[in-house]
N, C-alpha and C positions, 0 to 999 in steps of 0.2 A: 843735593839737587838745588841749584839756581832758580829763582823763580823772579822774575818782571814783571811789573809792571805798568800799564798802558793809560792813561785817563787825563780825566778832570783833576784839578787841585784838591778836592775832599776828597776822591778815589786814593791816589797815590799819597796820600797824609796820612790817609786809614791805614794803608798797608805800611807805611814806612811807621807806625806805631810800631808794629809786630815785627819789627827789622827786616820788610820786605822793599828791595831801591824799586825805584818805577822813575817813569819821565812822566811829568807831565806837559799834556799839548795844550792846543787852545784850535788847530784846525788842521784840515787833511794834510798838508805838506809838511807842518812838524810830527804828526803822526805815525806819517809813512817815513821820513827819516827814522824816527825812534824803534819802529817798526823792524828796519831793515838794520840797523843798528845792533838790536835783542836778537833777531837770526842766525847775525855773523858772527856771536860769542857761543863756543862750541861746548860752553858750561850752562849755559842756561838752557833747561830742560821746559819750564813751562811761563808761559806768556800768560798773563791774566790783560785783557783789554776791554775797558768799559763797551758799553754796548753800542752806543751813540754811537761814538768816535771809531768803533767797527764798521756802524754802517759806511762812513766817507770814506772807509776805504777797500771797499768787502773785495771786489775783484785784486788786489794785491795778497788781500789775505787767503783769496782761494787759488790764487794762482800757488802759491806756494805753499799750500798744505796738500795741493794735487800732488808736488813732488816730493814730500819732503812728511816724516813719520814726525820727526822732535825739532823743533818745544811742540811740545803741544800748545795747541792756542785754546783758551777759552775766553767766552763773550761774559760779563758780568753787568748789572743793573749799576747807574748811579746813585744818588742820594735820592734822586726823584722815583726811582722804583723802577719796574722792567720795564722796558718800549712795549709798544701795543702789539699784543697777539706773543707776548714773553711768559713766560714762569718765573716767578718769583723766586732769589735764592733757597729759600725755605721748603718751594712745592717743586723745587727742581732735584733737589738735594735729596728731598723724600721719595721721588720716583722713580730717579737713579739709583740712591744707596740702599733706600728703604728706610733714612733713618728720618727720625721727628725730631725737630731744633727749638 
């Protein structure tokens, strides 16, 4: 499984640690290109996209998860932590899986 990345330069640095590629943007129109870019690669299964840079462009992203099962898209916190009214990876991870990190 292929996995992308979406974000800020410390998001996609992090991830490209763990040998995961991502693009990074700087604002809604390199996003949604990069965006639409990870959809039309019929190998990459899941989208990791910081949470900010979600929100600029949430109607693109919900227009196409309306249609569409894979990548799975998930929202993830930056360096500065979740947006307001978020769960944090740790209390998100623990709700979902059940596990403690």
């Amino acid at each position: 499984m292929e996995i992308f990345v979406i974000g800020d330069e410390e998001t996609v640095l992090g991830f490209k640690l763990i040998n995961i590629e991502g693009k990074r943007v700087r604002n809604q129109d390199e996003a949604t290109k990069a965006f639409k870019i990870a959809t039309s690669n019929p190998d990459i299964k899941l989208i990791i996209i910081n949470e900010k840079i979600a929100e600029t462009m949430k109607s693109e992203i919900n227009q196409y998860t309306e249609k569409n099962l894979t990548p799975l898209i998930i929202e993830v916190p930056d360096k500065d932590g979740p947006a307001e009214n978020r769960l944090s990876i740790e209390k998100l991870i623990k709700t979902t899986v059940g596990l403690k990190i």
